[in-house]
Wavefront OBJ file of the C-alpha trace (Angstrom):
o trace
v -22.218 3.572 -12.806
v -22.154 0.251 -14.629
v -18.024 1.159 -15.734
v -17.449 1.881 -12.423
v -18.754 -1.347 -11.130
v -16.937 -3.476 -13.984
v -13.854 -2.190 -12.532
v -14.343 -2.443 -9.082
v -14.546 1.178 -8.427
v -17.884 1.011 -6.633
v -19.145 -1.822 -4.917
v -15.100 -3.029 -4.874
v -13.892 -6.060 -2.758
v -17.262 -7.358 -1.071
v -17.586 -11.017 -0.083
v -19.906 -12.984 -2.166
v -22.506 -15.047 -0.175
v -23.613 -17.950 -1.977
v -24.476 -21.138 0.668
v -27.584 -22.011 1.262
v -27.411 -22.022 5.100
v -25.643 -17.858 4.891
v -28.811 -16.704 2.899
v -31.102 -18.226 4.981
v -29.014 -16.810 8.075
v -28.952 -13.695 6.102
v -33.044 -13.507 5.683
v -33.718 -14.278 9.598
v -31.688 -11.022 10.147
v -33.902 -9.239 7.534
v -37.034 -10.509 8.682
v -36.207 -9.125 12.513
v -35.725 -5.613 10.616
v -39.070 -5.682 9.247
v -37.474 -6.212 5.852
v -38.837 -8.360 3.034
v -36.454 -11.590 2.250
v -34.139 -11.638 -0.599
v -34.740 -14.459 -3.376
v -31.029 -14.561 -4.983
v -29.447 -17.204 -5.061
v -25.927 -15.531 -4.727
v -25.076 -11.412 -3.439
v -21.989 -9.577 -1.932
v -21.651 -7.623 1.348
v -19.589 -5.267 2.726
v -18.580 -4.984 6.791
v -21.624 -4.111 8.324
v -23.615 -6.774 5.950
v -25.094 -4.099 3.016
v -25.388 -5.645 -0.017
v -25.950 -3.682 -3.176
v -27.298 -6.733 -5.206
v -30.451 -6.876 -2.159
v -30.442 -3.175 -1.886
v -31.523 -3.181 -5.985
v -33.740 -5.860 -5.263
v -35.906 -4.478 -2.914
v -35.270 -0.579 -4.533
v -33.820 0.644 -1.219
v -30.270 1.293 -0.499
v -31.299 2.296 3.082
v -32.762 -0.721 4.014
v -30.140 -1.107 6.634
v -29.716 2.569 7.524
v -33.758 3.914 6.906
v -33.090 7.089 9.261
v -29.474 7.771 8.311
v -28.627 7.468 11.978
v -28.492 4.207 14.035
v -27.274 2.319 11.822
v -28.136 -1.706 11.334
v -25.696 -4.523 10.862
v -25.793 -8.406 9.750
v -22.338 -10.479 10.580
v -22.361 -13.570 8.536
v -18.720 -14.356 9.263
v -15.827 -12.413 11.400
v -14.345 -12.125 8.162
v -16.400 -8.811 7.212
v -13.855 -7.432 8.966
v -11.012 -7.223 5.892
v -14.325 -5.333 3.811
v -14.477 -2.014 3.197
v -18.106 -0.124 3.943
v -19.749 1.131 0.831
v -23.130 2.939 1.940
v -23.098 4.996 4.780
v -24.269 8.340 6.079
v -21.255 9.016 8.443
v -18.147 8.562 7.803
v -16.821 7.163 10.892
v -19.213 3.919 10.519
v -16.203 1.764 8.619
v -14.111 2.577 11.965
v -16.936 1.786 14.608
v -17.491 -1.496 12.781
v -13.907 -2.353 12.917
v -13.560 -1.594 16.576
v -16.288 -3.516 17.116
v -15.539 -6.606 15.315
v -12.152 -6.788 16.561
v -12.542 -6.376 19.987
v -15.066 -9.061 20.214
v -13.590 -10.919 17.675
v -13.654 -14.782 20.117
v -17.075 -14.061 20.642
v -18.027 -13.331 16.862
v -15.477 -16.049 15.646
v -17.775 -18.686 17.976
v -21.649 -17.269 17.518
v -21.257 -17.113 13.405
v -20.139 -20.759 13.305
v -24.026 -21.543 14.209
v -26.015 -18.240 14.151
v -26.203 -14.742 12.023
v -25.632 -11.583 14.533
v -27.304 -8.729 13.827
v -28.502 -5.656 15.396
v -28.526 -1.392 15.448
v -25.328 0.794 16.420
v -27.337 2.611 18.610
v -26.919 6.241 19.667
v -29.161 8.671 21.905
v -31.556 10.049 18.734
v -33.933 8.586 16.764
v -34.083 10.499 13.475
v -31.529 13.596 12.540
v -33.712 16.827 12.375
v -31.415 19.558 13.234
v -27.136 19.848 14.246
v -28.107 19.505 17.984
v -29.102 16.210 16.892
v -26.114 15.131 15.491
v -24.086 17.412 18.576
v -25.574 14.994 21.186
v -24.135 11.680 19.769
v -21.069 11.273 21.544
v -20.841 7.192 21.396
v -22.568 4.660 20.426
v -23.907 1.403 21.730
v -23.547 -1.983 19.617
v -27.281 -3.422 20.344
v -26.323 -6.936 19.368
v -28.925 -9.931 18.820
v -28.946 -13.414 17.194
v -31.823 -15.140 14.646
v -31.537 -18.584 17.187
v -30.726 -16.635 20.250
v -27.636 -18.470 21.223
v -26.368 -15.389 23.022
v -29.839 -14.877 25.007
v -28.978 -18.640 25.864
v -25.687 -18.271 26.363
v -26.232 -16.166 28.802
v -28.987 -18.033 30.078
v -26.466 -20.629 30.805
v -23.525 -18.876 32.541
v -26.611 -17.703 35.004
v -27.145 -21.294 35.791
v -23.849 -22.087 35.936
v -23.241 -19.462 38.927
v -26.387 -20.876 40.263
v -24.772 -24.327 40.540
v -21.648 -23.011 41.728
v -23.247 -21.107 44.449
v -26.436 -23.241 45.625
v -25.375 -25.926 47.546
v -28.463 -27.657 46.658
v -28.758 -26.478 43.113
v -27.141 -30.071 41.960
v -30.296 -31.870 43.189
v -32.535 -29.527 40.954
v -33.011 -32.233 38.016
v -34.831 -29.777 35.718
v -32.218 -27.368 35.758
v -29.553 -29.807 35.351
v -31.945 -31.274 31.925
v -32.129 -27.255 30.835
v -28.350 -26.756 31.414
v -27.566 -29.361 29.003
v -30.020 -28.334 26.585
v -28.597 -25.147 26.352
v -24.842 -26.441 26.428
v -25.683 -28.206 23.169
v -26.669 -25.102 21.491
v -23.880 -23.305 22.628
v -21.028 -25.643 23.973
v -18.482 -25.258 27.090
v -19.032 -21.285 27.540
v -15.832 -21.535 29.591
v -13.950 -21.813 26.700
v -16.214 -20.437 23.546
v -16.844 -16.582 24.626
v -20.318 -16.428 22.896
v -21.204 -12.552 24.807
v -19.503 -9.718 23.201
v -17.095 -7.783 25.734
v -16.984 -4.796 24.443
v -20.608 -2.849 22.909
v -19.886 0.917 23.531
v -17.504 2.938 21.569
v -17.210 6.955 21.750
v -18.422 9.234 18.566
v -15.769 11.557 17.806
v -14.871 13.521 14.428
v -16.868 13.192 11.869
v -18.675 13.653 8.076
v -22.101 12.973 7.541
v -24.343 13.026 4.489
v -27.123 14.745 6.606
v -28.257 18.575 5.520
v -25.996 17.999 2.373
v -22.712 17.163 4.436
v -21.346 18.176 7.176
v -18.251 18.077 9.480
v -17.662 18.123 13.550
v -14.479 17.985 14.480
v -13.712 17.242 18.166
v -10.823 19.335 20.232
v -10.350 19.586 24.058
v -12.036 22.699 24.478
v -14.257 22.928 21.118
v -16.156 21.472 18.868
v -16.194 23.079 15.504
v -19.113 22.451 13.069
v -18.066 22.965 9.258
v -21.367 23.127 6.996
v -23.588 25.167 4.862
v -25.076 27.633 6.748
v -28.346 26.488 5.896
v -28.020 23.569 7.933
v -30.581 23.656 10.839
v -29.293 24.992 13.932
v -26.203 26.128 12.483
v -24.618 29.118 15.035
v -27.784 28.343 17.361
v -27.544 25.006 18.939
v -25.056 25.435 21.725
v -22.717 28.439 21.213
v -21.052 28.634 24.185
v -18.951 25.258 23.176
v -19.336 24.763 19.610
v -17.804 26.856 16.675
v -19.465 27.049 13.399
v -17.672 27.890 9.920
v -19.396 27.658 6.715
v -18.301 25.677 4.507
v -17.816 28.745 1.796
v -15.492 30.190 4.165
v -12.423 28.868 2.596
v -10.050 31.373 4.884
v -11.549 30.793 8.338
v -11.957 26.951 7.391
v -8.018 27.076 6.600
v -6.740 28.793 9.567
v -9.290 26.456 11.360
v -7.250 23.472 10.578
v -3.886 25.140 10.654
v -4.444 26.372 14.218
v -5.432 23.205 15.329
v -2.380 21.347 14.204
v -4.041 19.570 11.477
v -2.225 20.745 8.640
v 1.164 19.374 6.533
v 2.743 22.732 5.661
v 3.458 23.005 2.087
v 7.527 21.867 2.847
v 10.287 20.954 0.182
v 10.913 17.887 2.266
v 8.014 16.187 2.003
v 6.322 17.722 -1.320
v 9.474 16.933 -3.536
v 9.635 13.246 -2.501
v 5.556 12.896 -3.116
v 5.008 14.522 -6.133
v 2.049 16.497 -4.482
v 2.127 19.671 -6.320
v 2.993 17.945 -9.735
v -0.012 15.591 -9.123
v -1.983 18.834 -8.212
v -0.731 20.494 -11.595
v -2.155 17.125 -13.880
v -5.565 17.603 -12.122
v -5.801 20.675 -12.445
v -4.872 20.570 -16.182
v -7.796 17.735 -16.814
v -9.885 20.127 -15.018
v -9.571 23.100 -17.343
v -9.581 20.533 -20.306
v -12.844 19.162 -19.769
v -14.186 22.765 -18.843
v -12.686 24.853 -22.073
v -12.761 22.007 -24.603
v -15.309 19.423 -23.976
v -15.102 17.471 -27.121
v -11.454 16.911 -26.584
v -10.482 13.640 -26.047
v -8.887 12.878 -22.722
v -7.155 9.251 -24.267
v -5.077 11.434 -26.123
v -3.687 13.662 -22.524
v -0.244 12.723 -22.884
v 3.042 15.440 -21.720
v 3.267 16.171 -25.698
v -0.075 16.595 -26.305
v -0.372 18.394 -23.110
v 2.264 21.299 -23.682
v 0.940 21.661 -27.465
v -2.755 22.247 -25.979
v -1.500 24.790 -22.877
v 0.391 26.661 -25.402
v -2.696 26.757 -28.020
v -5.257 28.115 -24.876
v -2.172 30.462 -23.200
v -4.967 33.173 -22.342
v -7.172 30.708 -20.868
v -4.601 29.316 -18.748
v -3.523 32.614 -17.724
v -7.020 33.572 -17.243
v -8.408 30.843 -14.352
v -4.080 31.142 -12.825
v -4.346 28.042 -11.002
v -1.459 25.831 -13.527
v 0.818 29.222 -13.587
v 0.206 29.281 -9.665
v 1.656 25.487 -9.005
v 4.324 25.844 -11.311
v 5.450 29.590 -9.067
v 4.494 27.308 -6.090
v 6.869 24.544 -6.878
v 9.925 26.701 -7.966
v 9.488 28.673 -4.351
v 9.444 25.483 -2.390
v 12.108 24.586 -4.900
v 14.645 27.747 -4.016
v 13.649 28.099 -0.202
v 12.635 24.939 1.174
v 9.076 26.258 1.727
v 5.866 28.296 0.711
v 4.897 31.017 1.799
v 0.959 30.748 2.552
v 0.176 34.429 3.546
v 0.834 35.478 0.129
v -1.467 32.954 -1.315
v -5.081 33.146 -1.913
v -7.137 31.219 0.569
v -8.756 28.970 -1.586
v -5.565 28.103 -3.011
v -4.063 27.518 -0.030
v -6.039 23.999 0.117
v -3.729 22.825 -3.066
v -0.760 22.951 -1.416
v -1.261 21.552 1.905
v -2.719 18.047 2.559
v -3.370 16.352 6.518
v -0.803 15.879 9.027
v -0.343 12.187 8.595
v 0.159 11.259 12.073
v -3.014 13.307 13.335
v -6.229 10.802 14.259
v -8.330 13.303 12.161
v -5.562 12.599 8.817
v -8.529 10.659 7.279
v -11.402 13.306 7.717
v -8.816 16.637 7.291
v -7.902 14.881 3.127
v -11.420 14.820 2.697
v -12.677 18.264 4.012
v -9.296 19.426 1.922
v -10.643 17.802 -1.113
v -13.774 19.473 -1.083
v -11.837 22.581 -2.247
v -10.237 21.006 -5.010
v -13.329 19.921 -6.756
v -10.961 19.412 -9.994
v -8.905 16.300 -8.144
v -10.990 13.366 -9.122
v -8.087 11.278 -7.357
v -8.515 12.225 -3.894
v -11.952 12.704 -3.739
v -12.108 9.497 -5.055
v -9.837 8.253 -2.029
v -11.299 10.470 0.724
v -15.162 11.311 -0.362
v -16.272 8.978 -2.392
v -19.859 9.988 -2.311
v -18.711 13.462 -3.769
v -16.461 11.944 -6.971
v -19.641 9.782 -7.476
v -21.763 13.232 -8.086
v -18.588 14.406 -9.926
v -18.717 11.454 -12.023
v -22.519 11.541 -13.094
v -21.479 14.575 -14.808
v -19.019 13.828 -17.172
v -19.636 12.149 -20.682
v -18.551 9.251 -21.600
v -15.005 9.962 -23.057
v -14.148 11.952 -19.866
v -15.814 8.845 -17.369
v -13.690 6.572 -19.443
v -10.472 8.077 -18.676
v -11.097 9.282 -15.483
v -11.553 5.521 -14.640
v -8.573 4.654 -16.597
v -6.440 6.781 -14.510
v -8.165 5.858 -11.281
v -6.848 1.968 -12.149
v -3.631 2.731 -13.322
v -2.598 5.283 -10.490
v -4.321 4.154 -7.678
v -5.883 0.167 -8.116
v -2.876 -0.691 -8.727
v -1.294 0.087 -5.617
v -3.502 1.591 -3.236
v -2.030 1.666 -0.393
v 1.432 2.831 -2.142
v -0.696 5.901 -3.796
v -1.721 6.738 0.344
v 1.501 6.560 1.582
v 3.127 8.452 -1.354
v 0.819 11.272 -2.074
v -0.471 11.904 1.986
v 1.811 10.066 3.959
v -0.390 7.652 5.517
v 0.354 4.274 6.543
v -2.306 1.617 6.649
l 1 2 3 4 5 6 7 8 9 10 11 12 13 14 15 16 17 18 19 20 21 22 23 24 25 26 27 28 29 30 31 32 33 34 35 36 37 38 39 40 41 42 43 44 45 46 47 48 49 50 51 52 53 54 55 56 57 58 59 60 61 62 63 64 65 66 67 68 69 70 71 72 73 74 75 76 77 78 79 80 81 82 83 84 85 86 87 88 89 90 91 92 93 94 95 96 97 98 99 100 101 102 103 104 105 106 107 108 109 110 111 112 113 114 115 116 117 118 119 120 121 122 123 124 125 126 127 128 129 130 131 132 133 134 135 136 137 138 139 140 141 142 143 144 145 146 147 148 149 150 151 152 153 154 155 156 157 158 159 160 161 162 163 164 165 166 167 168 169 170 171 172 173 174 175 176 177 178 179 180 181 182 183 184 185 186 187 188 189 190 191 192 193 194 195 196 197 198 199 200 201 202 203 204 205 206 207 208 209 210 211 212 213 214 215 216 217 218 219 220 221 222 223 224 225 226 227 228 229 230 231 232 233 234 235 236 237 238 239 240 241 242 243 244 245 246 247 248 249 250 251 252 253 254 255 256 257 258 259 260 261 262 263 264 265 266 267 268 269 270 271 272 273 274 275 276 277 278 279 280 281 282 283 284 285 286 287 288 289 290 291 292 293 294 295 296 297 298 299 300 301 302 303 304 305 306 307 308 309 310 311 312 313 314 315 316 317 318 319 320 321 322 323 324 325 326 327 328 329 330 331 332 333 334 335 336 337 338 339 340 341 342 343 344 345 346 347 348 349 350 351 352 353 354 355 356 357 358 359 360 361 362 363 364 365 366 367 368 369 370 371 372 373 374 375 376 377 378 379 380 381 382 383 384 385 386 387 388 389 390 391 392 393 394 395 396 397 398 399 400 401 402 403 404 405 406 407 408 409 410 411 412 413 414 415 416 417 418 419 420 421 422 423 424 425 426 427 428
């Protein structure tokens, strides 16, 4: 993983904490999780406050997530919000932590200029045992604390406040007075500096999770669907009157799944021609059977010469696994009639020529259940399931890591957000 941290491919754009005074903020938070205190002198976090420079030093990368479910936070600054989330065990935490910190933004902007915030994102279980489990979290409560309590006094103080608003008497009441200003120096005018969050409790829709080797619940008005292995624990048992379960296997009835549901981009001329889709789909595909049928080949060679030279010298293998001959037929149909038509294709195949409706609040989650059925596409699972490409990655050499990062930089690095809009359509 080392080349993949070098060029910021894991562990990418985290803030650095280095003062004195953050570290020590940053301890006080650990110490109210039970956790032991870190001695460096200088670490990164991402959004919700994981660092992966503590997380080696105490040998635990779940030392703020030790059940996989309720996840805990630190919030150092309000700028955690501009970092992406690196360890998680549902996909949906990144957005949660976003909603949060932006909707309470005045109130995070004026506790972190004296405290460190910290706390659980609370839901109704304890520990993840069975789907039910994860079926019964439909939001989630922000349970928010602070190392020197200035909320608790905050609070504290706005109930005094009323008190002296509403007791005519409550002026003569010289101790109160004496605690009022006590607590006004800890946390200033609170008419002005919003110290309280306003806004704790966010709902739980669609969503991946790591849990019983990933799985999927996606959230319509009348159904829930469940998309796992059917190993999971209380797969088809745990409420089937209202929730639908497809394996995860089940390439056709996972397809028609998402088509029927609106989820889908049809494979169309107008948008595939303008986003290269099936021509990127075609050079993964190609690295794919490379790496497969001649592992000592070196991929820093893979250029369109090269290329053509090496599909013309393995013709019969080619032929054999179909999926290069099937994009090229794929991209002269959409080519000659403006479309493709799916019923004719395979249903595993069907998943390389579609990709999420961009405008769909499930886009996100729909690229990255699509991209576990195009295992050979490095690039999106890179973009959309990052936990998976890091498996992928483990098991290549070192020629085929090497390039694989090399393309990652040049294609997507570069211009991330360019490579999104592009390739799925989505804006950030």
């Amino acid at each position: 993983m080392n080349l993949l941290r070098d060029n910021e491919l894991i562990y990418g754009r985290l803030l650095a904490v280095e003062g004195a005074h953050l570290i020590e903020r940053y301890n006080k938070a650990l110490a109210a999780f039970g956790v032991k205190p870190t001695l460096l002198k200088s670490f990164e976090i991402d959004r919700t406050g994981f660092s992966p420079q503590v997380a080696d030093e105490l040998g635990d990368y779940h030392y703020l997530d030790p059940n996989q479910v309720n996840r805990r936070f630190i919030i150092l600054t309000p700028a955690q919000i501009e970092l992406p989330v690196v360890h998680t065990a549902f996909s949906n935490t990144s957005q949660l932590m976003y909603e949060f910190l932006s909707r309470n933004r005045r109130a995070i902007d004026a506790l972190t200029i004296k405290d460190v915030i910290y706390g659980e994102i609370e839901d109704s279980v304890a520990k993840v045992e069975d789907i039910e489990d994860l079926l019964s979290i439909n939001q989630v409560e922000f349970r928010v604390l602070s190392a020197e309590d200035v909320l608790g006094k905050a609070a504290e103080l706005g109930r005094l406040a009323d008190r002296l608003k509403q007791e005519p008497e409550a002026w003569r009441d010289d101790a109160m007075l004496s605690r009022m200003v006590e607590l006004a120096k800890v946390c200033g005018d609170i008419r002005e500096n919003a110290l309280v969050p306003d806004q704790v409790i966010f709902r739980h829709n669609a969503f991946w999770t790591s849990h019983f080797g990933g799985l999927y619940v996606f959230v319509d008005p009348d159904m829930t669907t469940v998309i796992s292995d059917p190993s999971a624990p209380g797969f088809r048992r745990s409420r089937p009157w209202q929730v639908s379960y497809l394996s995860i296997r089940d390439a056709k009835r996972v397809f028609d799944f998402l088509l029927s549901t609106g989820r889908l981009d049809l494979p169309r001329e107008s948008w595939l021609d303008r986003s290269g889709y099936l021509e990127h789909r075609a050079q993964m595909t190609m690295r794919g059977l490379i790496r497969r049928i001649e592992p000592t080949a070196d991929p820093a060679r893979i250029d369109k010469v090269w290329l053509q030279t090496w599909i013309h010298n393995h013709a019969d293998e080619v032929n054999r696994d179909g999926t290069f001959p099937f994009l090229n037929a794929a991209k002269r149909e959409a080519a000659q009639t403006g479309r493709i038509d799916l019923n004719e294709v395979d249903p595993a195949r069907r998943f390389l020529l579609v990709r999420a409706k961009p405008e769909h609040p499930d886009a996100w989650l729909t690229n990255m259940l699509i991209a576990d059925f195009v295992p050979d596409d490095f690039m999106s699972r890179y973009v959309f399931n990052k936990q998976t490409f890091y498996k992928d990655y483990e098991s290549f050499d070192e020629s085929w890591r090497g390039h694989v990062v090399d393309m990652l930089k040049t294609n997507y690095l570069s211009d991330k957000a360019g490579f999104r809009a592009r390739l799925y359509g989505l804006a950030d």
